[in-house]
C-alpha positions as CSV (number, residue, x, y, z in Angstrom):
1,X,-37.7,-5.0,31.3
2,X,-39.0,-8.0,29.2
3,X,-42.0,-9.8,30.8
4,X,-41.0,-13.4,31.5
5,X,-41.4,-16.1,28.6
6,X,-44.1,-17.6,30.8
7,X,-46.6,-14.8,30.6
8,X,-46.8,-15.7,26.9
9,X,-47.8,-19.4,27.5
10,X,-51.6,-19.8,27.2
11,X,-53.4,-22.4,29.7
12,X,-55.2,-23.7,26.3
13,X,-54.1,-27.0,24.9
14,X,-55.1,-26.2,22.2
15,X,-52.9,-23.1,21.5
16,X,-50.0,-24.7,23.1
17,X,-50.0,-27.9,20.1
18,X,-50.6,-24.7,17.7
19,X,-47.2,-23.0,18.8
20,X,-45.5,-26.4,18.7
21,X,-46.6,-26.7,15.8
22,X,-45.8,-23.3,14.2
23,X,-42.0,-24.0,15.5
24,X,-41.1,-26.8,13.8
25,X,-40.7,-25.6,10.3
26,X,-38.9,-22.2,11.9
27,X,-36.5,-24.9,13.1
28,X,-36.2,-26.8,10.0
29,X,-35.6,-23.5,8.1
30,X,-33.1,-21.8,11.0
31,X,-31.1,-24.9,11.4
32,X,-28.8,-25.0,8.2
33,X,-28.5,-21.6,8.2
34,X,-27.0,-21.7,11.4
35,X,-24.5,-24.2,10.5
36,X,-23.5,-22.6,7.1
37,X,-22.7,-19.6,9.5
38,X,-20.6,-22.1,12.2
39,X,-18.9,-23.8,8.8
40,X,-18.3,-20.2,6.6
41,X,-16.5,-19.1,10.1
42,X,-14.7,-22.2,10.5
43,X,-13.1,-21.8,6.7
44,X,-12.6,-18.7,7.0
45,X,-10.0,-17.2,6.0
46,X,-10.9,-18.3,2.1
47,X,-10.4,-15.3,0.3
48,X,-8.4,-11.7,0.6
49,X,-9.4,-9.5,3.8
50,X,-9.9,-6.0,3.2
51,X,-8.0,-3.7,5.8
52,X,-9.9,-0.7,6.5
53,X,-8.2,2.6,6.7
54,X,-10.0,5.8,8.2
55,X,-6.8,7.2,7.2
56,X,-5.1,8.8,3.5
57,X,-1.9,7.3,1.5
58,X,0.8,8.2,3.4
59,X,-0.5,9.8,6.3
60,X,1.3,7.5,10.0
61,X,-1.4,5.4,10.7
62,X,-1.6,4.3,6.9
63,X,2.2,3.3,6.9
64,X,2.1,1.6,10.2
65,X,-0.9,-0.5,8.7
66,X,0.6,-1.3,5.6
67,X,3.8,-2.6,7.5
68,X,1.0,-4.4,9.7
69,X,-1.0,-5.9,7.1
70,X,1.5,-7.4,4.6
71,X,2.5,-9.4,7.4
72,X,-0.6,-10.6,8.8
73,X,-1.2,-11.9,6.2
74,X,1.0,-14.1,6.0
75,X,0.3,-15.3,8.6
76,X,-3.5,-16.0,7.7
77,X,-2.5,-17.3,4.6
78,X,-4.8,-14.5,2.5
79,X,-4.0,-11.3,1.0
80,X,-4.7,-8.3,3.4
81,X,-5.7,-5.4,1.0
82,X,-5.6,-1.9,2.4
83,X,-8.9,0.1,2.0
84,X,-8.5,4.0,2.6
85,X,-11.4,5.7,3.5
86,X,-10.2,8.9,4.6
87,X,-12.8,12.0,5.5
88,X,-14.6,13.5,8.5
89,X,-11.5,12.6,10.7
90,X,-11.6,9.1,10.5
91,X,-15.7,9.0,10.5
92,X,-16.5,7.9,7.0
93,X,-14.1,5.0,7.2
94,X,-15.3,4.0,10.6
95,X,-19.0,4.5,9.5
96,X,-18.0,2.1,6.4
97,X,-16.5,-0.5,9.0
98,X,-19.6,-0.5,11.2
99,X,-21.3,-1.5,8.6
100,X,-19.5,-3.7,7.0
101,X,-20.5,-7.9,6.8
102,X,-19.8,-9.3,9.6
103,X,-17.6,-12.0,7.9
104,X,-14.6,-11.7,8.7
105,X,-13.5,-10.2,5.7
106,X,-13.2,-6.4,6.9
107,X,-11.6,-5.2,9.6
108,X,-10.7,-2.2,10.9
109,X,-7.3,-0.5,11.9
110,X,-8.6,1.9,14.5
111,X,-6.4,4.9,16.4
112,X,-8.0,7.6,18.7
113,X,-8.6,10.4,15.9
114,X,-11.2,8.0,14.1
115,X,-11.9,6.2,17.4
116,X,-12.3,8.3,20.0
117,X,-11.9,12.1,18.8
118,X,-13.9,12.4,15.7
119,X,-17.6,10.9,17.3
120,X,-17.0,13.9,19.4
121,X,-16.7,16.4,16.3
122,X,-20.2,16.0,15.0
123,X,-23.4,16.4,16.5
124,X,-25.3,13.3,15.4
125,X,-22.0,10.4,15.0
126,X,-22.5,7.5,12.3
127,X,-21.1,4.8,15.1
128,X,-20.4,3.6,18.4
129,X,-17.1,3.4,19.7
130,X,-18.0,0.8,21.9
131,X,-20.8,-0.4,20.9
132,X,-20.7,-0.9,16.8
133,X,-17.7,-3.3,16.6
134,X,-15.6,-5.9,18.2
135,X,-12.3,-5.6,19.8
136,X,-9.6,-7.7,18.7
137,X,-6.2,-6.5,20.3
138,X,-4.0,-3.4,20.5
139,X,-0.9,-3.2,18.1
140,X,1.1,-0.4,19.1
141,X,2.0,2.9,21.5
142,X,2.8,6.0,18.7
143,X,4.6,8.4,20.6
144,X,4.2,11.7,18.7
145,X,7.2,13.5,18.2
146,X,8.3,17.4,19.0
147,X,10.1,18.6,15.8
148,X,11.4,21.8,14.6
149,X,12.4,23.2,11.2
150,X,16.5,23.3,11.5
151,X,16.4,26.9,11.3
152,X,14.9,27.4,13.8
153,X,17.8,28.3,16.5
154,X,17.0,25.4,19.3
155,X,18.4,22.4,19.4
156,X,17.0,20.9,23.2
157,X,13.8,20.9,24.3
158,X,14.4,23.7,26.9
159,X,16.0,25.7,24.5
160,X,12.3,25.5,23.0
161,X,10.9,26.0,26.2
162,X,13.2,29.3,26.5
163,X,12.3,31.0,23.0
164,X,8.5,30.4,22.8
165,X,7.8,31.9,26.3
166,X,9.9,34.7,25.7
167,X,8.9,35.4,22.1
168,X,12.2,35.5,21.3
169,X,11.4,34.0,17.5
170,X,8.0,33.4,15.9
171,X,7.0,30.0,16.3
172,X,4.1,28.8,15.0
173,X,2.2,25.2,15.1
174,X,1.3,23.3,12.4
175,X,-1.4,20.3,12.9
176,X,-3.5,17.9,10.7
177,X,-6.5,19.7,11.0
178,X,-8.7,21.2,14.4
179,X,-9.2,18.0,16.5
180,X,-6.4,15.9,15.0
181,X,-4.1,14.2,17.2
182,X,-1.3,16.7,16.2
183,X,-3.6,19.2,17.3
184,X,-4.7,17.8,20.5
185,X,-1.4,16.8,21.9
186,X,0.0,20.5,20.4
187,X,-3.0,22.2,22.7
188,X,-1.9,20.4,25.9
189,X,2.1,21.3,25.2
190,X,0.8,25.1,25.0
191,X,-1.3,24.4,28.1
192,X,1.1,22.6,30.4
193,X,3.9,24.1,29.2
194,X,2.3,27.7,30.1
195,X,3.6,29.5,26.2
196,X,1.3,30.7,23.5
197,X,2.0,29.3,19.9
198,X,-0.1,30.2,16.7
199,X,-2.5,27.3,15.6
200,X,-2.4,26.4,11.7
201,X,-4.1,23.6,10.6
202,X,-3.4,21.9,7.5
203,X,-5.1,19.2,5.8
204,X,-4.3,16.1,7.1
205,X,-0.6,15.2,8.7
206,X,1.6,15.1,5.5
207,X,0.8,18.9,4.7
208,X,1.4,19.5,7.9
209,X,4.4,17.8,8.2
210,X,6.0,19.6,4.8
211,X,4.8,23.0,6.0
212,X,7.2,23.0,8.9
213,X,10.0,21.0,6.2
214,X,9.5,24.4,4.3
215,X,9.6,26.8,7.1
216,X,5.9,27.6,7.0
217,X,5.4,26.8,10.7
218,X,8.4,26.4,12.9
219,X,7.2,23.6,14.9
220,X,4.6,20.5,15.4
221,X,4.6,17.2,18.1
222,X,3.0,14.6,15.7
223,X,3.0,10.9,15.4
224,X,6.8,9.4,15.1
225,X,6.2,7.6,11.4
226,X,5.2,10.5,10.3
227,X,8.7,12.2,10.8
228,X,11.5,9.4,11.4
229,X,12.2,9.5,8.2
230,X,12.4,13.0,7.8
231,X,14.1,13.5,10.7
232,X,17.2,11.0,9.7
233,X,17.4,13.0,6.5
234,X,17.5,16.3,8.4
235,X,15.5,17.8,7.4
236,X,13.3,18.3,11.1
237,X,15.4,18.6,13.9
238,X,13.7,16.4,16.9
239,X,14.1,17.6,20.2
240,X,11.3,15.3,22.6
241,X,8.7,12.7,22.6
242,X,4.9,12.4,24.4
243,X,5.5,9.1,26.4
244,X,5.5,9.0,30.1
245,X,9.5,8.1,30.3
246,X,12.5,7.6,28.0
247,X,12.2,4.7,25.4
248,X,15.4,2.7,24.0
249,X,13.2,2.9,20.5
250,X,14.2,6.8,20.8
251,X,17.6,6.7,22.3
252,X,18.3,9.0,25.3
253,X,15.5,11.6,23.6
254,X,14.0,13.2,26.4
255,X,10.4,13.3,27.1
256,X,8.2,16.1,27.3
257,X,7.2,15.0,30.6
258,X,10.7,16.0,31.8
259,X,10.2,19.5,31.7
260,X,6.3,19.9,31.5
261,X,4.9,18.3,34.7
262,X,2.0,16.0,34.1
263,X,2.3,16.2,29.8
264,X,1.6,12.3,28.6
265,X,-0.4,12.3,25.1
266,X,0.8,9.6,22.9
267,X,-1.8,7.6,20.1
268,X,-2.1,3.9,19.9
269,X,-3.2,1.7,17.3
270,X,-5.5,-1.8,17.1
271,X,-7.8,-4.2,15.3
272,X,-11.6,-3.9,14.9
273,X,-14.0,-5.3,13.0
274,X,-17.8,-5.3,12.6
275,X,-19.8,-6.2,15.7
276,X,-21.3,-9.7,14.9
277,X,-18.4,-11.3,13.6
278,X,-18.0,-14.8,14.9
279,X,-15.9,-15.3,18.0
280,X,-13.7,-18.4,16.0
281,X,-12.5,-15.2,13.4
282,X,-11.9,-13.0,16.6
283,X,-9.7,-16.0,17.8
284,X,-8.3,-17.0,15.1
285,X,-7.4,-12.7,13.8
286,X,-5.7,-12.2,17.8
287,X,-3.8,-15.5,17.1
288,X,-2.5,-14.2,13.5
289,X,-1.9,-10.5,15.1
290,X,0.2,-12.6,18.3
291,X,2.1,-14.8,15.6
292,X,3.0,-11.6,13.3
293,X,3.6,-8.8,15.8
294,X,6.2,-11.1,18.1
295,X,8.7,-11.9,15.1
296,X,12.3,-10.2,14.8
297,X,11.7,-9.0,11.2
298,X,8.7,-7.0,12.9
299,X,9.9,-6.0,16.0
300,X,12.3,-4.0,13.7
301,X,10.2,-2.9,11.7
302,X,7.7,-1.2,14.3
303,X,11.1,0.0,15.9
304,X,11.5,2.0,12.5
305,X,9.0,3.7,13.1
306,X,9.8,4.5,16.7
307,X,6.3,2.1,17.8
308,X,6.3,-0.1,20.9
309,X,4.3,-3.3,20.3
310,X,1.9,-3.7,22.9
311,X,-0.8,-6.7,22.5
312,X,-3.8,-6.7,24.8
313,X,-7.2,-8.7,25.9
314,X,-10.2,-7.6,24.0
315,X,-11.4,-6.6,27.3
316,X,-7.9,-4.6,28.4
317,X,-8.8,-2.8,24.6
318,X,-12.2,-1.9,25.6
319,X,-10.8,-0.2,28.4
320,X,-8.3,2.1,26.9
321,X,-11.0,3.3,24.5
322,X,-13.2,3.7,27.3
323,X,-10.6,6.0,29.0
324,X,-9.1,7.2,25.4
325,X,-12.9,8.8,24.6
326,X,-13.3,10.4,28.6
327,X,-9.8,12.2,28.1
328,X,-10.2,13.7,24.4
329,X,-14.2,14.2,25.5
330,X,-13.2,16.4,27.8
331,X,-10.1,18.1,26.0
332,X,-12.8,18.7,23.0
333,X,-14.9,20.1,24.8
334,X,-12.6,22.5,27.0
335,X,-11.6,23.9,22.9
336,X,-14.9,24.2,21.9
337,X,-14.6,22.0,19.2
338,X,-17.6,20.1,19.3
339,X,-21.1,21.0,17.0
């Protein structure tokens, strides 16, 4: 604990007009930097924002964030240029987003791979989830999605249920890699759902995706952009999805949780950006995000994608990150994942 100011305060008059006096050109010089801060931040937005992506081309997260970002900006009146930094899970674009300017022009799209499951993959992390940045709102609920190749001879989830706890036909997983969310919410489908299913990792979600398109691996449960698409074109057949109830985005599509007591792993995406950014560019980014994310053009648009908009506090973000990193924490650590 800091000793009080006071105990620094000498009795001496003559040190005391010696302080005063060192503090008046610290002033002078402090001052207008201070307000070319309070004015930059009060312009600002004056030139294109860079969207951070801890994510590759094409991958869900980067196709939500495009949809995202061509219409906040719009609504900030600047250009919003997507950035992917893809690597490490997520950890070299967070890493880059930590330490980013402070000005407003970088922020982050964050989700709970680069969040709050890849610090957990390394033994010496390059950030602070909580710590290193600033928490501007939630977007969106992803549920991931339970898809099958259309050979594969099941067409409901129970039917699924059926053939890989019997055996009755290979079926093997495919997954973005160990500790990707296709991975972790795959894991707790084996676990809950008491069946055994080969693991094999890809690299990243659109090779994972295509493996099970070509007949590679019979089955994955990953995020919904990253198959609605495929899945209208036939060539995945869906059969469930990882929220805690049935969604009108998804029809009458079951949930997992329907026949695998206590099964609820779904992703979620928001805004970040550097800790130290002025509060008026926090404001003014959660006004921007509330004034793009409530329109009817992007209501459908999330809907595309089978995403629920859900907007939050910066505190009510906070605490699902908090509880994001204690769940994967402990999911990581019962797979033995960690370094």
């Amino acid at each position: 604990m800091k000793e009080p100011i006071q105990s620094f305060i000498h009795s001496s008059r003559r040190r005391a007009l010696l302080g005063a006096a060192c503090a008046v050109p610290v002033v002078s010089v402090l001052a207008p930097v201070g307000r070319a801060a309070a004015q930059s931040a009060d312009a600002w937005p004056v030139k294109p924002i860079r969207l951070l992506m801890p994510n590759a081309p094409g991958s869900s997260l980067d196709t939500l964030g495009r949809i995202i970002g061509q219409r906040l900006g719009e609504a900030l009146g600047q250009q919003l240029i997507i950035d992917n930094r893809a690597g490490a899970g997520g950890l070299i674009g967070m890493e880059i987003g930590k330490n980013a300017n402070p000005d407003g022009y970088t922020i982050i799209f964050a989700s709970p791979p680069s969040l709050t499951v890849a610090p957990f993959l390394q033994a010496k992390p390059p950030f602070d989830p909580l710590n290193d940045f600033v928490f501007i709102s939630t977007i969106g609920v992803t549920p991931n999605l339970l898809v099958v190749n259309p050979t594969v001879p099941v067409k409901t989830l129970a039917e699924f249920l059926d053939t890989v706890r019997n055996k009755k036909t290979p079926m093997n997983m495919a997954s973005a890699g160990a500790g990707s969310q296709s991975h972790l919410a795959g894991v707790m489908l084996t676990n809950l759902g008491k069946f055994e299913s080969l693991h094999v990792p890809y690299k990243g979600g659109g090779p994972s995706v295509a493996a099970v398109v070509a007949g590679e691996a019979q089955w994955t449960i990953t995020p919904a952009p990253a198959v609605v698409s495929l899945v209208k074109g036939g060539k995945l057949r869906l059969l469930a999805h990882s929220l805690p109830k049935r969604t009108p985005l998804l029809a009458d599509l079951p949930a997992v949780i329907e026949q695998v007591p206590g099964y609820d792993y779904s992703g979620w995406v928001g805004l970040l950006a550097p800790r130290g950014t002025a509060r008026t560019i926090q404001e003014r980014l959660r006004a921007a995000l509330e004034k793009t994310m409530t329109t009817p053009e992007m209501r459908e648009a999330m809907a595309s994608q089978a995403t629920e908009i859900q907007l939050s506090t910066p505190d009510a973000f906070r605490a699902l990150v908090q509880r994001s990193l204690v769940e994967n924490r402990t999911m990581i650590k019962a797979l033995n994942l960690s370094e």
